[in-house]
LODOLO-627115 format. One line per 8 residues: for each residue x, y, z of C-alpha. Coordinates in steps of 0.25 Angstrom, whole numbers, padded with zeros to 4 digits, always signed. Example, Ala and Ser with C-alpha at 12.3 -4.5 7.8 and 13.67 -1.06 7.14 Angstrom:
+0049/-0018/+0031  +0055/-0004/+0029
//
This chain:
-0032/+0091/-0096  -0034/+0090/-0110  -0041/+0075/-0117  -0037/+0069/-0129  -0050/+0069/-0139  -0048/+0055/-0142  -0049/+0050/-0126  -0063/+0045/-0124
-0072/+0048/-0113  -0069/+0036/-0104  -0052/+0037/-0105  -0055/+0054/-0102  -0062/+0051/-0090  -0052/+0043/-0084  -0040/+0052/-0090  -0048/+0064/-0081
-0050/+0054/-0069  -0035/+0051/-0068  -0032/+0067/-0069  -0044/+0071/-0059  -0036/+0060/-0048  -0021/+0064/-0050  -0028/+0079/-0048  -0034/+0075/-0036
-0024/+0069/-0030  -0012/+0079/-0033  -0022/+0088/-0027  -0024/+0079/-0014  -0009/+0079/-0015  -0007/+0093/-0015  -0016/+0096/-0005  -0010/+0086/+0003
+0003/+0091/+0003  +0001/+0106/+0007  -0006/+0099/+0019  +0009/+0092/+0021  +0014/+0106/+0021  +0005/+0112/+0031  +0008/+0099/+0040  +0024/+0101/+0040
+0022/+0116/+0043  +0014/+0112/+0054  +0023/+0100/+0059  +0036/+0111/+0057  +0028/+0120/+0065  +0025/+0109/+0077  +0040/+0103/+0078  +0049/+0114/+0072
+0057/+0102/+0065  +0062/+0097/+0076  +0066/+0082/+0078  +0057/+0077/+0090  +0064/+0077/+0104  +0063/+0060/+0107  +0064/+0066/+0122  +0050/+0073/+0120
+0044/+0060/+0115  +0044/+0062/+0101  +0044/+0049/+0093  +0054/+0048/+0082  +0051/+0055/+0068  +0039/+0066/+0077  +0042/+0080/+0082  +0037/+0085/+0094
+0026/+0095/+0090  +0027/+0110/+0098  +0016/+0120/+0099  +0023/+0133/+0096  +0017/+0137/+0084  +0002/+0132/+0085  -0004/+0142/+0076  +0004/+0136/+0064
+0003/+0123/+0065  -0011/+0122/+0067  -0013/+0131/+0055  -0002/+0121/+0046  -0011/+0107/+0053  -0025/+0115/+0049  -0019/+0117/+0035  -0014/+0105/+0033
-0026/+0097/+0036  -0035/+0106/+0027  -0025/+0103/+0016  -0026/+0086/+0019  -0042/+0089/+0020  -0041/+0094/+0005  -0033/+0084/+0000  -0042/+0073/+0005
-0055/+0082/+0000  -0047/+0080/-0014  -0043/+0066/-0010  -0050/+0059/-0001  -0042/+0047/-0001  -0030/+0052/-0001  -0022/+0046/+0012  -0012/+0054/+0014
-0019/+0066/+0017  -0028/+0058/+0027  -0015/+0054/+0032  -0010/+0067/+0033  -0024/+0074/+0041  -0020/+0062/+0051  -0005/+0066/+0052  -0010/+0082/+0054
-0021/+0077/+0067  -0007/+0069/+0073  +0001/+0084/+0070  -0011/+0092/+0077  -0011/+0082/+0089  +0003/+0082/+0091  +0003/+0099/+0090  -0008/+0099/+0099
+0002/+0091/+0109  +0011/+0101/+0107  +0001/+0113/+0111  -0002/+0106/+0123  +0011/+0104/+0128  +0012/+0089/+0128  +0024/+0087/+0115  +0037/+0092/+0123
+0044/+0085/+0132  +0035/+0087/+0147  +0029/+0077/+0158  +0014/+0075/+0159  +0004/+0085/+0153  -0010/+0089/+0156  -0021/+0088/+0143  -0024/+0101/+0137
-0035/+0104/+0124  -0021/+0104/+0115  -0019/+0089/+0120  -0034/+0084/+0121  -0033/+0089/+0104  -0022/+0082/+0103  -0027/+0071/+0108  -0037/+0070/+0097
-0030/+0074/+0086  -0021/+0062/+0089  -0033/+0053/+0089  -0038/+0059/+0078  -0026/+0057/+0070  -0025/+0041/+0075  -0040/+0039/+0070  -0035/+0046/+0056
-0024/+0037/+0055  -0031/+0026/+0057  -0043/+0030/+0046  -0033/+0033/+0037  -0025/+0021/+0038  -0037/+0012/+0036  -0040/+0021/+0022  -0026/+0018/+0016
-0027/+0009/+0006  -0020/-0008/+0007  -0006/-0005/+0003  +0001/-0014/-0007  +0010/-0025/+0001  +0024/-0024/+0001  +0032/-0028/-0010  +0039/-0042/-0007
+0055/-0041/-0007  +0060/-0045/-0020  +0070/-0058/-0019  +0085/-0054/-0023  +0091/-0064/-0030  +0103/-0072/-0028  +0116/-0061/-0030  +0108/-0048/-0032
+0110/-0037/-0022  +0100/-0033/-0014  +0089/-0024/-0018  +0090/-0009/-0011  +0077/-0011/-0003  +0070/+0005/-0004  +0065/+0007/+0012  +0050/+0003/+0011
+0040/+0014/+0012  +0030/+0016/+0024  +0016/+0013/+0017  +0005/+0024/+0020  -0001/+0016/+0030  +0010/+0013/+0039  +0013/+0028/+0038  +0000/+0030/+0045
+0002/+0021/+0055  +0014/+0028/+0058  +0007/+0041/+0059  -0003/+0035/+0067  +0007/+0030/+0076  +0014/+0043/+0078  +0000/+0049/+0082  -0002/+0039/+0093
+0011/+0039/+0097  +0010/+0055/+0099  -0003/+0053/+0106  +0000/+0043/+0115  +0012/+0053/+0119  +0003/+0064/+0122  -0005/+0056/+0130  +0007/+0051/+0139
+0011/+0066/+0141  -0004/+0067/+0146  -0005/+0055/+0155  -0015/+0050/+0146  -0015/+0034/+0142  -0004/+0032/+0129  +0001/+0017/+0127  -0010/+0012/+0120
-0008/+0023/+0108  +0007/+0022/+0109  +0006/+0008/+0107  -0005/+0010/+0096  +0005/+0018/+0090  +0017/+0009/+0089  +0008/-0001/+0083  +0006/+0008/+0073
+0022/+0011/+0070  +0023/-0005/+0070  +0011/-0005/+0061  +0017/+0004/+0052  +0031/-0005/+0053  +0038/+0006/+0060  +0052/+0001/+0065  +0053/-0004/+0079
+0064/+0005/+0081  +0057/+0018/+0079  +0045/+0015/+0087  +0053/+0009/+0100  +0060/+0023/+0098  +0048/+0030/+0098  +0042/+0022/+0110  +0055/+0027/+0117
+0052/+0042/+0116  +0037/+0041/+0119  +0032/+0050/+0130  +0022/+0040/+0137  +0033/+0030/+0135  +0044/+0038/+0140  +0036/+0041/+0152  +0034/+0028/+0157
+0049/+0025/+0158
//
């Protein structure tokens, strides 16, 4: 990049300030994004594509993961997570790729469900090493959740609604975005929620993390609608019927 003779010293250095941040953060960026890649080859390789079976447990919107192609996936989840490393070693605040490590540990747990047998449809099931990992990686996700919810910056308030005066039509109102942080409260819901299902199939204490987990769908202004429907198909839930 090439300077004017005439820019003095002080207006270079903040010229080559701003260029050395939008560097970085493109690179962080890219980084980032070939970590998404390598978690949607990893997330194809678990559920095929397939819509999940409500029957099976699966809340809306969450396929059930399946164990048939191990070796893949856990070289797609290893990649992706060395790609999310990088982008923070560029970036260390950049959030979305703390996000995005959280988001691979609830991937892993939910694999590792898979492996030990505990994602299909099936009665009560005995613990295993694959199960005891998941276990972890589960926690391990809700404690990344939770560090990273309490880095997030305050977001702005909410516009206020503008008044519509007397004889004007009504205003198009553009669907309200989910802010970053109730996007991780939802994410941490859906980890909770999948835990406390494994643990159900276990035999193992559940209702305080479902009910952690709804209060984070609530938190994050989830509609009632979706998370009754989501109670419904729950496994511990279910079972207690």
């Amino acid at each position: 990049m090439a300077l004017e003779p005439q820019v003095s010293m002080a207006e270079a250095e903040t010229t080559l300030d701003d260029a050395s941040k939008k560097f970085q953060e493109a690179a962080a960026l890219a980084l980032f994004n070939w970590g998404n890649v390598h978690m949607c080859s990893a997330r194809k390789a678990m559920d095929g594509g397939r819509d999940p079976p409500l029957e099976e447990g699966g809340p809306p919107g969450a396929a059930i993961a399946t164990a048939t192609e191990a070796e893949t996936v856990t070289k797609k989840l290893d990649e992706a997570k060395t790609r999310y490393e990088a982008a923070l070693a560029v970036k260390p605040d950049f959030h979305d790729a703390t996000i995005a490590l959280a988001q691979r540990r609830y991937e892993r747990a939910r694999f590792l469900c898979a492996a030990a047998g505990l994602s299909g449809a099936g009665g009560p099931s005995k613990g295993n090493k694959d199960s005891d990992a998941a276990e972890a990686e589960f926690s391990g996700a809700c404690a990344d959740f939770d560090a990273v919810l309490n880095a997030l910056p305050e977001e702005p308030p909410k516009p206020e609604p503008k008044e519509k005066k007397e004889g004007e039509a009504p205003a198009e109102e553009e669907e309200a975005q989910p802010s970053m942080k109730a996007q991780v409260q939802v994410m941490w819901g859906n980890t909770l929620f999948e835990q406390s299902q494994m643990r159900a199939r276990l035999g193992k204490e559940w209702r305080n993390l479902l009910d952690t987990a709804v209060a984070k769908f609530k938190g994050a202004g989830c509609a009632e609608a979706d998370i009754e429907q989501a109670l419904k198909v729950h496994r511990g839930v279910r079972a207690e019927k």
